[in-house]
N, CA, C and O atoms as a printed pandas DataFrame, in Angstrom:
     atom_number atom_name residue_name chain_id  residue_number  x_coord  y_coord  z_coord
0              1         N          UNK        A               1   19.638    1.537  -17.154
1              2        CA          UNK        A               1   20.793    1.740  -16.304
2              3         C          UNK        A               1   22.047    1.542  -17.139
3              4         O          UNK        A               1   22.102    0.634  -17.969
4              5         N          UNK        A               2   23.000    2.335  -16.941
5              6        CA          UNK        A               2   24.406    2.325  -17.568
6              7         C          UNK        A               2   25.159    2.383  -16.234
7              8         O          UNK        A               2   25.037    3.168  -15.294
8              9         N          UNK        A               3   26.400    0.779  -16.509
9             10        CA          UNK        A               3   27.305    0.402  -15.445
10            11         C          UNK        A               3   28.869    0.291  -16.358
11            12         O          UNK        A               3   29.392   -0.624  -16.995
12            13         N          UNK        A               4   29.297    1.788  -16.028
13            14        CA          UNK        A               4   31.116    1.881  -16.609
14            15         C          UNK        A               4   32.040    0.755  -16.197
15            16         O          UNK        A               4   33.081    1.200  -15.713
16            17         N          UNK        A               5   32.009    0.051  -16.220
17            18        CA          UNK        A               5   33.047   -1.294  -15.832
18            19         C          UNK        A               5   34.427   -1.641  -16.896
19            20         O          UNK        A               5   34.469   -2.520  -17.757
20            21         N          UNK        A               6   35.573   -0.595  -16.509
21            22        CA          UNK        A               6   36.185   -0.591  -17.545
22            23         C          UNK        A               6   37.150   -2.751  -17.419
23            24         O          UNK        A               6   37.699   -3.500  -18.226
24            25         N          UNK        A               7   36.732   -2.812  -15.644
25            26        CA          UNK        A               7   37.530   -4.174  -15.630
26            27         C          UNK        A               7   36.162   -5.255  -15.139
27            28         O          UNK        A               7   35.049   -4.806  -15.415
28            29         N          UNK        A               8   36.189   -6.099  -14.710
29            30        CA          UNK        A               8   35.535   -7.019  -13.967
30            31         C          UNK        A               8   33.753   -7.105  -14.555
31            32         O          UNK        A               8   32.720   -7.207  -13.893
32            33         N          UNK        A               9   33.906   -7.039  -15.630
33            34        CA          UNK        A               9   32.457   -6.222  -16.644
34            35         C          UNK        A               9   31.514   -7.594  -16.808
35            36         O          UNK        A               9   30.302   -7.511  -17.007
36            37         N          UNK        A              10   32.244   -8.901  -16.697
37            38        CA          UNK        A              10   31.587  -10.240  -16.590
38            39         C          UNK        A              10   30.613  -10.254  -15.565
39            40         O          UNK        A              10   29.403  -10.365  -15.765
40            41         N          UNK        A              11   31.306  -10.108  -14.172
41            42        CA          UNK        A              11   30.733   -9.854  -12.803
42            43         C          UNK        A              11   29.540   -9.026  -13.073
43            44         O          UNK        A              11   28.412   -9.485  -12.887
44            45         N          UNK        A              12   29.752   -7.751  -13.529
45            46        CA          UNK        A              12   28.786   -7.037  -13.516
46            47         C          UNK        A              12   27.848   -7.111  -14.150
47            48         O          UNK        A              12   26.952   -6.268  -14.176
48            49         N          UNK        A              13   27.887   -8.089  -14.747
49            50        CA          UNK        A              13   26.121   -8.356  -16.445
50            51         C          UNK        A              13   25.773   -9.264  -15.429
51            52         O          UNK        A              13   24.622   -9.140  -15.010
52            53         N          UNK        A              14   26.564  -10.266  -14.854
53            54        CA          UNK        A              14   25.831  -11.452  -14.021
54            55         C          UNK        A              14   25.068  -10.613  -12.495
55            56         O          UNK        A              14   23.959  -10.819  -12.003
56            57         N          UNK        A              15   25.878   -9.891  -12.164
57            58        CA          UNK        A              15   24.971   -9.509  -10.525
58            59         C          UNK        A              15   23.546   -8.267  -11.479
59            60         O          UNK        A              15   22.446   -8.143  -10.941
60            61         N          UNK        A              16   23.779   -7.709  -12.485
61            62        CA          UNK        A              16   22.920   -7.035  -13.200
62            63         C          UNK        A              16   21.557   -8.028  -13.371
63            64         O          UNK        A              16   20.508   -7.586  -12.903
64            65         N          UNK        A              17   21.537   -9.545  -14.120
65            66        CA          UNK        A              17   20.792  -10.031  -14.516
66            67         C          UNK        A              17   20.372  -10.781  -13.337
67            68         O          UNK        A              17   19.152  -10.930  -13.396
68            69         N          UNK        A              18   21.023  -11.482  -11.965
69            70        CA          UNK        A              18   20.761  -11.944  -10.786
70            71         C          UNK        A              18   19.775  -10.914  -10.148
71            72         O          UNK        A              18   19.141  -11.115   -9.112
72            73         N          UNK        A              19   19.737   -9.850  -10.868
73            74        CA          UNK        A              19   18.747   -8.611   -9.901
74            75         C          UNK        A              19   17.765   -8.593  -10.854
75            76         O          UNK        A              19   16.794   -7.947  -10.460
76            77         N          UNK        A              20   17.662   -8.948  -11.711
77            78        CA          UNK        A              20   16.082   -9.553  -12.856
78            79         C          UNK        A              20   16.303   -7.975  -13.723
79            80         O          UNK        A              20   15.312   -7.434  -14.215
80            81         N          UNK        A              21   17.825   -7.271  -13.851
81            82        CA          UNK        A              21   17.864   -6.663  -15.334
82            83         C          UNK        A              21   18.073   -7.298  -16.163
83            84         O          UNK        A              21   17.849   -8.485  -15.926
84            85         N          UNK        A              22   18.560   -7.002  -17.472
85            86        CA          UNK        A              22   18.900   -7.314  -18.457
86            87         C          UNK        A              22   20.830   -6.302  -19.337
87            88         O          UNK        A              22   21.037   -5.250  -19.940
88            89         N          UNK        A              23   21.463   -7.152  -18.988
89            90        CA          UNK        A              23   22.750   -6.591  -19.620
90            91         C          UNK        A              23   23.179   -7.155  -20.720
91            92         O          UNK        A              23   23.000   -8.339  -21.004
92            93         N          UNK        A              24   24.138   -5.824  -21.819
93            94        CA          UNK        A              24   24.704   -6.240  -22.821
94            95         C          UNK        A              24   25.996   -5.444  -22.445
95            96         O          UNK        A              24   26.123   -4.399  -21.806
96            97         N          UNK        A              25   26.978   -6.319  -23.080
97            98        CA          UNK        A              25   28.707   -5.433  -22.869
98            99         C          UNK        A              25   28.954   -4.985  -24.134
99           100         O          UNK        A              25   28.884   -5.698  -25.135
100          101         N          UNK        A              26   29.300   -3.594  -24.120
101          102        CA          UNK        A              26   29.558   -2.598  -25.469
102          103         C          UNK        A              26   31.053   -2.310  -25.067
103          104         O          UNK        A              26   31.515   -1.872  -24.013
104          105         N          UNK        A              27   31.765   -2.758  -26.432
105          106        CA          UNK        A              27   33.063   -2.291  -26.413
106          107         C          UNK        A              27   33.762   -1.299  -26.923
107          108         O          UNK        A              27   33.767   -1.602  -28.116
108          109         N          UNK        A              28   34.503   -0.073  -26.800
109          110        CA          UNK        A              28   34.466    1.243  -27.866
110          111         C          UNK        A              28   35.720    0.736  -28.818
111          112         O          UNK        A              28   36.778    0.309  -28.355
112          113         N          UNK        A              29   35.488    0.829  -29.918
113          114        CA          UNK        A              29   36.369    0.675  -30.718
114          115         C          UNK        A              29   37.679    1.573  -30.428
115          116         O          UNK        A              29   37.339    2.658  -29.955
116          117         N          UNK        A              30   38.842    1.464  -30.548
117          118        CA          UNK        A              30   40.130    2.265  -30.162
118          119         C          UNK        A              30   40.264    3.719  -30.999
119          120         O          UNK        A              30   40.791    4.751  -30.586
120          121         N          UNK        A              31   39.625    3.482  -32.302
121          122        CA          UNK        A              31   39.648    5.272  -33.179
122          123         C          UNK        A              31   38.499    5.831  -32.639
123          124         O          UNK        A              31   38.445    7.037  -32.880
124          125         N          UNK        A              32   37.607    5.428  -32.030
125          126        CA          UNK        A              32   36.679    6.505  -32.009
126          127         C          UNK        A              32   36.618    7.312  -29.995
127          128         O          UNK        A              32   35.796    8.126  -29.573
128          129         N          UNK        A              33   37.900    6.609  -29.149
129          130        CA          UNK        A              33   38.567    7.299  -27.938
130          131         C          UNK        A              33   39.251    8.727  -28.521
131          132         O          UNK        A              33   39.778    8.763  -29.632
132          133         N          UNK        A              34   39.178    9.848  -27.669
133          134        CA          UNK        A              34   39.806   10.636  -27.857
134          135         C          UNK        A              34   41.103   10.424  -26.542
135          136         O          UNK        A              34   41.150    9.684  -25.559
136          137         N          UNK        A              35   42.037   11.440  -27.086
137          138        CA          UNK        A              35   43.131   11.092  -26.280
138          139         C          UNK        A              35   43.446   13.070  -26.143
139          140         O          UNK        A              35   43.618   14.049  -26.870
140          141         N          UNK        A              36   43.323   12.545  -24.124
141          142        CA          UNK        A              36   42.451   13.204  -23.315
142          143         C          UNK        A              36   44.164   14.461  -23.513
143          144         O          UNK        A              36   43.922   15.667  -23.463
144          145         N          UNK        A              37   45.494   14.077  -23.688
145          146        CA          UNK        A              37   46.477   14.833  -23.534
146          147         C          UNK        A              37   46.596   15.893  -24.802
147          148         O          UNK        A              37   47.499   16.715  -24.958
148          149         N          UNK        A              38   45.340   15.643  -25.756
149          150        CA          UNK        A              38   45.585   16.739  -27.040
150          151         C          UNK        A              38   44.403   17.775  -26.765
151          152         O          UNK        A              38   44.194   18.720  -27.526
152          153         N          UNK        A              39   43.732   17.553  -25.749
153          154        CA          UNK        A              39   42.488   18.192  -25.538
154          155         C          UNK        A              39   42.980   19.274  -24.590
155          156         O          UNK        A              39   42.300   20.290  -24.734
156          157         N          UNK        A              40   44.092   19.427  -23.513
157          158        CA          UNK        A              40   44.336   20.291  -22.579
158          159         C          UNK        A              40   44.904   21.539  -22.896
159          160         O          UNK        A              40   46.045   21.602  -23.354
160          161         N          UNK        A              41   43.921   22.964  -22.609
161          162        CA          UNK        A              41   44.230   24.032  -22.977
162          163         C          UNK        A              41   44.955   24.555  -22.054
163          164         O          UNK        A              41   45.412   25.689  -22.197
């Protein structure tokens, strides 16, 4: 399962693992975002 939690991402590993998954929090490094206003044709 993949859970997008760009805020409140603590909450979400704990109610994840309270349900007997297993969560890790991945953070994207800032160069490897594209920036969505150079992409619009």
């Amino acid at each position: 399962m993949i859970a997008y939690c760009p805020e409140n991402y603590s909450e979400t590993k704990r109610a994840i693992e309270k349900a007997g998954g297993k969560a890790h929090i991945v953070n994207i490094a800032a160069g490897t975002q594209e920036d969505k206003k150079e992409n619009i044709v």
